[in-house]
N, C-alpha and C positions, 0 to 999 in steps of 0.2 A: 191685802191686809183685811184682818176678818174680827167682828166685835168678840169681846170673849164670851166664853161661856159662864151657863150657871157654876158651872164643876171649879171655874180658873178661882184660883185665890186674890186676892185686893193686889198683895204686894210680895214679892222675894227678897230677901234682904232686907236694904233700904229704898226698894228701888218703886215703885206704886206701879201698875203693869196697866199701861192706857188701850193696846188691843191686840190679837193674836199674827200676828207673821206668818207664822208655817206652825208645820206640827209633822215629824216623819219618824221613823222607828225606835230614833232614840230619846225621843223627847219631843217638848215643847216648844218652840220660841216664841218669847212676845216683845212686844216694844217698851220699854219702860222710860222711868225719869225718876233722876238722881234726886235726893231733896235739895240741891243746888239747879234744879233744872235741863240737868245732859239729859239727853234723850240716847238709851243705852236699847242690845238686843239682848234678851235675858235669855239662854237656853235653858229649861232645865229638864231633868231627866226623869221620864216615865218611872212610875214608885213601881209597877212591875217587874224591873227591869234591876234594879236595885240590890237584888239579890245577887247577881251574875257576876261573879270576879270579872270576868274578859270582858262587860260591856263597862263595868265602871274604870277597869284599866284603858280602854278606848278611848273613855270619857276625861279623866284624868291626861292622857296623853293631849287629847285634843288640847287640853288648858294648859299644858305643859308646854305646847306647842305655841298656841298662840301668843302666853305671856313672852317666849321666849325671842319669837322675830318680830322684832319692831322696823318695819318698814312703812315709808308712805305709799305701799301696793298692798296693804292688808291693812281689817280691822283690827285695830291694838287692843289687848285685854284690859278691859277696865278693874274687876272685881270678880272674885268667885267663892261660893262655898262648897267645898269639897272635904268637910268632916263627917257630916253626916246627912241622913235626908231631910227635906229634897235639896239633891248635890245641882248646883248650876254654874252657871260663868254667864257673865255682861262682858260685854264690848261694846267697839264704836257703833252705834247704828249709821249705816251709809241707806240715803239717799238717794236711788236709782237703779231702773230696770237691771235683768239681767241681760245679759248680752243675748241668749236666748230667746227673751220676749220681743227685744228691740228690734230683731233680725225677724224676726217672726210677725208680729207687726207693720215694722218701718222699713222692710224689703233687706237686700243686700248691700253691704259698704262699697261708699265708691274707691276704686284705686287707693289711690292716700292716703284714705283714712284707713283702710286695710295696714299700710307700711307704719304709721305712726300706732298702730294699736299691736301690733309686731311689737316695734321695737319698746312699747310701755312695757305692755304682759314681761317680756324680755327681760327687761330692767328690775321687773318686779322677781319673775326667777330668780335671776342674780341674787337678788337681795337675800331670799328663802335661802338657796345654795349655801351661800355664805352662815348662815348657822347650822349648817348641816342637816338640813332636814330638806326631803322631797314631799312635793303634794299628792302626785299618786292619783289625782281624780279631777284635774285642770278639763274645764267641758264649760259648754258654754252658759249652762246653768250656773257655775261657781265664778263667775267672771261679773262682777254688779257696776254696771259705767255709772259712777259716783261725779261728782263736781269739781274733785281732784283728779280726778283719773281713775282707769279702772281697776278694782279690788277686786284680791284674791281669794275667793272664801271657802269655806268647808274643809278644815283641815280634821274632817272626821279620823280619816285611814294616813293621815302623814304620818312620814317616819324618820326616822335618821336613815343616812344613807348605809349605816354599816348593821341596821337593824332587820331583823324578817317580819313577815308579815303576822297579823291574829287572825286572817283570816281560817278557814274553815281549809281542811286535807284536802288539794287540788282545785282549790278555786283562787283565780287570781283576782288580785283588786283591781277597782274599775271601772271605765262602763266601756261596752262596747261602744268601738267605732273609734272612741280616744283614748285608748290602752295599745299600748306599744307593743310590736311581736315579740320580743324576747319575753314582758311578762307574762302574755298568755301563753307562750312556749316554755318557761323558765322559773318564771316568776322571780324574775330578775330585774330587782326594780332599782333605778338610780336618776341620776342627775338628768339624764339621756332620755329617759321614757319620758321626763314630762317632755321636753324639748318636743316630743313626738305626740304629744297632745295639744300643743299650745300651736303647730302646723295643721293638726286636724279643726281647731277652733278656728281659724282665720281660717280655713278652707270652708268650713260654715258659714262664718262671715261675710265672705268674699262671694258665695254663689247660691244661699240660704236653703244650700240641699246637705243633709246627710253625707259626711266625708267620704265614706263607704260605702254607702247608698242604705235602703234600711230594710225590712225584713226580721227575723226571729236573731237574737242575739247569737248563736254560733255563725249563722252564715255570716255575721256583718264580721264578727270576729276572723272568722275565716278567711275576710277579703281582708280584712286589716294585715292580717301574717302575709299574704300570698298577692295579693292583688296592688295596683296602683291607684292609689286616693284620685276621687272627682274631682280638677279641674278644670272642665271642660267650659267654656267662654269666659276663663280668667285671664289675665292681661300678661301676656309671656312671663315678665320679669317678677310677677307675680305670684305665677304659678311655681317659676323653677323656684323660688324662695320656701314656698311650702312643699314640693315635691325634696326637698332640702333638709327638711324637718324630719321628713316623716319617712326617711331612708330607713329600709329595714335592717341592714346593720346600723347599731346604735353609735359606732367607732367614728363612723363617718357623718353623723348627723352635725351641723356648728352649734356650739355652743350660745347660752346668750351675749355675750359680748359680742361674738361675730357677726349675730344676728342683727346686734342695735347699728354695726358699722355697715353691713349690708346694708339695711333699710335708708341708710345716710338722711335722716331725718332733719328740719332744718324747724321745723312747726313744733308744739306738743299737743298731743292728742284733744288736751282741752281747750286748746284754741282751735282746732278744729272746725268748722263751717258748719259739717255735717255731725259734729259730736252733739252742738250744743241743743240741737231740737229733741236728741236725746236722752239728756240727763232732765230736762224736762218732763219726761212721764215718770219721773217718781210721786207715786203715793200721797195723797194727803193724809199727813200726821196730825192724828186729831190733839183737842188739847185737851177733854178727859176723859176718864176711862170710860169704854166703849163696852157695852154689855145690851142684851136685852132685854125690851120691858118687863119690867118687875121679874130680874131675874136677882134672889138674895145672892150675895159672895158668900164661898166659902172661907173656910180656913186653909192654911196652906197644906194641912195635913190630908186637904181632900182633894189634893191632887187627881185628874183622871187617872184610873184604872182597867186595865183590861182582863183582871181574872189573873189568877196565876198563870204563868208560862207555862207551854206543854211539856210535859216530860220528854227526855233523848227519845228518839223512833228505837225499839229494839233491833237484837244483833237481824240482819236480812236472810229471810230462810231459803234463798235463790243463789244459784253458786254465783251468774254473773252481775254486774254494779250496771247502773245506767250511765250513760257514758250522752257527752252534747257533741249533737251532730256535728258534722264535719270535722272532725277529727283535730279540734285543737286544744283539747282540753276541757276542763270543765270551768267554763266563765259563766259566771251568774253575775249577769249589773242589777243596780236598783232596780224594781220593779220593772226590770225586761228581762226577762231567760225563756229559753228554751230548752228540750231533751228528748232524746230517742230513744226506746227502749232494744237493746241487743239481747234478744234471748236468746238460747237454745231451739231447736226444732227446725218442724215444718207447720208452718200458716202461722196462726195467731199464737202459738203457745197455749198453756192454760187458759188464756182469755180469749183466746181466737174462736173455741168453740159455745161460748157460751157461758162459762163458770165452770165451777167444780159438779161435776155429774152429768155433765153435755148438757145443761136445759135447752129446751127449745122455744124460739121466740111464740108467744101467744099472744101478741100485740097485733098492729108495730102501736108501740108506746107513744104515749104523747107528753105530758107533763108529768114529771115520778114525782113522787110521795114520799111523805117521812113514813118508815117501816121500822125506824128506832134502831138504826145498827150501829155501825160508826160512827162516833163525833171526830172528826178529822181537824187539826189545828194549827195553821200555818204557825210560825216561829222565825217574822226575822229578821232574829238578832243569830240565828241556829243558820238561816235558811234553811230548814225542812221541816217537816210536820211531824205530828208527834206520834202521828199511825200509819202504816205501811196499807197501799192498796187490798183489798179482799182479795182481788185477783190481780193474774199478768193482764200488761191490756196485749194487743194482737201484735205481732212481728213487725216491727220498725215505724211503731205508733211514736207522732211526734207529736208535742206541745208547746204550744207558747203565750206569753203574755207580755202585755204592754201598755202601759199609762201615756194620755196624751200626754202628761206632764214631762216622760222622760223618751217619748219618742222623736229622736234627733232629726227625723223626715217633716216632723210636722203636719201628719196627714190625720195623727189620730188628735179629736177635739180634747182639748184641756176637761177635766172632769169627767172624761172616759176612758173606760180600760178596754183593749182589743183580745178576745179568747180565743185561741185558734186551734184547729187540730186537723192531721192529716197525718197518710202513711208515704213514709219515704220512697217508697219504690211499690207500681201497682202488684196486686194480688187477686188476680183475674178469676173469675164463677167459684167465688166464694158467699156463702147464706150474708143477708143484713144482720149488720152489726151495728145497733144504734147507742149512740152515744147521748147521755145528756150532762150541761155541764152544772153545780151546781156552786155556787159563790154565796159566803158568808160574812156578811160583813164583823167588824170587832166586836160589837156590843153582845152577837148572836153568841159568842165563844161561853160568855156568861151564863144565858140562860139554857144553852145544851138544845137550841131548836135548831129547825130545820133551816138551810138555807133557801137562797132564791134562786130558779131553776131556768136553762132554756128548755126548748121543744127538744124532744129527742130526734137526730136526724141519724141517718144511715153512712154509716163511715164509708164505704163502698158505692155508696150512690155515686155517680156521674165519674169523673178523675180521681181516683181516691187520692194521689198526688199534690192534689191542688187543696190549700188551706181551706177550711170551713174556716170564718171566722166568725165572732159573735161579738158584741159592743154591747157592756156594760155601762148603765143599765136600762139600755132600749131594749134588748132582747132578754129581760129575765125580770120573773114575776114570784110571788108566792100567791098560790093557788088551795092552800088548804082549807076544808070547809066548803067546797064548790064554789070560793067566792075568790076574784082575782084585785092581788092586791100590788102595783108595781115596785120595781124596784130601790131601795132609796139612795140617791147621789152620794158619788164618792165623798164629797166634801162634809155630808152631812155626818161622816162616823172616823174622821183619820184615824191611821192606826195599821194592822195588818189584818190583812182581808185575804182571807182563804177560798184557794179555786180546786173543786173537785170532781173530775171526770168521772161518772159515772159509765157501765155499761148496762142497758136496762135491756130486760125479754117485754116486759110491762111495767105499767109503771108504780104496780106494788110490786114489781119482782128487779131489783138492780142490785148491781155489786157495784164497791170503790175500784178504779183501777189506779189513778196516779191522782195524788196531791201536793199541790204545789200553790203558792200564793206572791204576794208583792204589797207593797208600800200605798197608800194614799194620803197626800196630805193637804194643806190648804194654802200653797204656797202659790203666788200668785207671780207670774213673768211676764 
């Protein structure tokens, strides 16, 4: 939980906003209180963002959603304005980590608590089921062990079960590792897929590794369709209970009902031994509004802004599409995806030799420079950017990205994004090909400046196979002027932050090849 800013308004509604929660694509959350004293979670929605039929239909669903299932496994909706801006919705504010942090943290659950947190989540399905609607994105981040048990939250992408998705042509909802194989194969989402999420979550639970294991989001997805979920020193009956879940025919997976008689539960989770040290790291709720010295409030009309949204990318002048490795589709989760480029040819394509005209490297390059060409603009609510590379990058160049926040391994630190890039398969006494990456955070989209760069390094250097990776933002500076200045914390700018590979000869002389970006917010687990 983080004081608000200059930018937050005093109050939404009736509700007085005491300090900031999170903040991710589609808005803001803050903590508020009723003039009665409830302490409510106020989402509301980026004024950017506002204009967008599909994000405010999301948004409306979401409220639609929540007012509609009233369970004691979910926040009940309090209140919302949804006529005009700024549109939001309160609910209950619950009190405690998410299962994510607690695990990540306070190690792995023991046995029992494993079988009673089964069959809660369980009970709590049932309940959603029962008004028709699936959650679609059950992960251990949306699971918050509250003082009643544990809440199910984030019903951004829920749906009714006889409904299709908003998402974007070929991308399934989800995140990798607890998205089910029919939806990344199908995008066949029902009762069954989460059942195939809520087996990947207690398999997190249960051994505080990555269900999948982790890596660039197609491979993880990839092991999800094809592979057997980790769990390796799980307690037999344990194991076959989530290997149960997460059966890749969905026909055969049990439902929650059968799941709560399985677990033959005799305790509830919040009596628990091991729950209640738990629900103990929730948050100190302050008692008033939390801002910085002498920072004036605005008006609510001054909601944060990021600049108009980018325009659609135009039609692509390349006959073939990019397509995500290993071959299951194109699944983009929050702030983790990855992609390989399938072109035509032999070696690098267009980009393998250099750019349009064969340059020849005059470097090797060290830190590129603003040369004023493309402003490239991640978008997402779109997920893509709103300019297409200058060039092809080289033949089976892969990309990826990842936020400690949504890396399910837990290897990458909270407040750091992982950059990665390498070629699928080597491309032996081929010239250097350096790459540099350059990352922009939201604020930059505004004033049309350069972003913050790494070193340029040599795609071909060493295994070309093997991931370069880079950590934002330890390894990226802005260097203009001769003078170096670092790069500034995800935390300090949430919003959507743009990643853009450059290939450089020097470093006044670079082309865009791929643009791609993710999410950062201040969400604390």
């Amino acid at each position: 939980m983080d004081a608000l800013r200059a930018q937050d308004p005093p109050r939404i509604g009736d509700y007085v906003l005491l300090a900031r929660i999170g903040a991710g694509g589609m808005g803001v959350v803050y903590l508020g209180r009723s003039p009665g004293g409830r302490l409510v979670a106020v989402k509301v929605v980026r004024e950017e963002i506002t204009g967008h039929p599909e994000a405010l239909a999301r948004f409306r669903r979401e409220a639609a959603t929540v007012g509609a299932v009233r369970s004691a496994y979910t926040a009940n909706l309090i209140d919302a304005g949804l006529d005009a801006a700024p549109y939001w919705i309160a609910t209950e504010y619950v009190a405690g980590p998410t299962l994510a942090r607690a695990v990540r943290e306070r190690g792995p659950f023991p046995v029992v608590t494993c079988r009673r947190l089964v069959a809660a989540m369980a009970e709590g399905l049932a309940s959603v089921h029962a008004y028709g609607v699936t959650h679609r994105d059950l992960k251990p981040q949306n699971v918050l062990l509250g003082s009643q048990g544990p809440q199910l939250i984030d019903f951004g992408i829920a749906r009714g079960v006889e409904q299709t998705a908003l998402t974007q042509d070929g991308q399934a909802p989800g995140t990798p590792g607890f998205t089910a194989p029919e939806v990344l194969t199908r995008n066949e989402v029902g009762a069954a897929a989460d059942v195939f999420a809520l087996g990947a979550t207690v398999a997190y639970a249960a051994t505080g590794r990555a269900p999948f294991g982790g890596g660039d989001a197609a491979a993880v997805s990839y092991r999800a369709v094809h592979e057997e979920i980790d769990t390796a020193g799980v307690e037999p009956g344990l194991a076959a209970l989530i290997r149960a879940c997460v059966e890749k025919d969905p026909a055969r997976r049990p439902g929650p009902a059968e799941l709560i008689r399985w677990c033959a539960v005799d305790t509830a989770l919040v009596d628990d031994p091991a729950y209640h040290p738990l629900v103990a790291m929730a948050e100190v709720v302050p008692d008033t509004p939390q801002r910085p010295p002498n920072a004036p409030a605005l008006a609510i009309h001054d909601l944060p802004t990021q600049g108009p949204p980018p325009s659609p990318p135009p039609p692509p002048s390349r006959p073939n599409p990019w397509l995500v490795a290993a071959g299951v589709g194109a699944v983009v989760g929050i702030a983790v995806a990855t992609a390989v480029w399938l072109l035509p040819g032999n070696g690098g394509g267009d980009g393998g030799n250099g750019g349009e005209g064969g340059d020849k490297p005059d470097g090797p390059p060290g830190y590129i420079q603003d040369i004023g060409t493309y402003r490239h603009a991640w978008n997402g609510l779109r997920e893509s950017c709103n300019l297409p590379g200058e060039e092809q990058p080289p033949l089976q160049f892969q990309y990826a990205v990842t936020t400690g926040e949504n890396d399910p391994s837990g290897e990458i630190p909270l407040g750091k994004a992982e950059i990665g890039y390498r070629l699928k398969y080597e491309e032996p006494n081929l010239p250097p090909y350096y790459v540099s990456v350059e990352v922009k955070p939201p604020h930059l989209l505004d004033t049309d400046e350069f972003g913050y760069v790494s070193k340029a390094a040599d795609l071909y250097e060493g295994d070309e196979t093997q991931w370069k990776n880079l950590v934002y933002p330890d390894d990226f500076s802005d260097r203009a002027g001769g003078k170096v200045r670092p790069a500034p914390p995800l935390a300090d700018d949430p919003g959507e932050w743009t990643v853009v590979y450059h290939h450089a000869t020097s470093d006044k002389n670079h082309r865009s090849v791929v643009c791609h970006g993710f999410m950062a917010d201040t969400v604390s687990e």
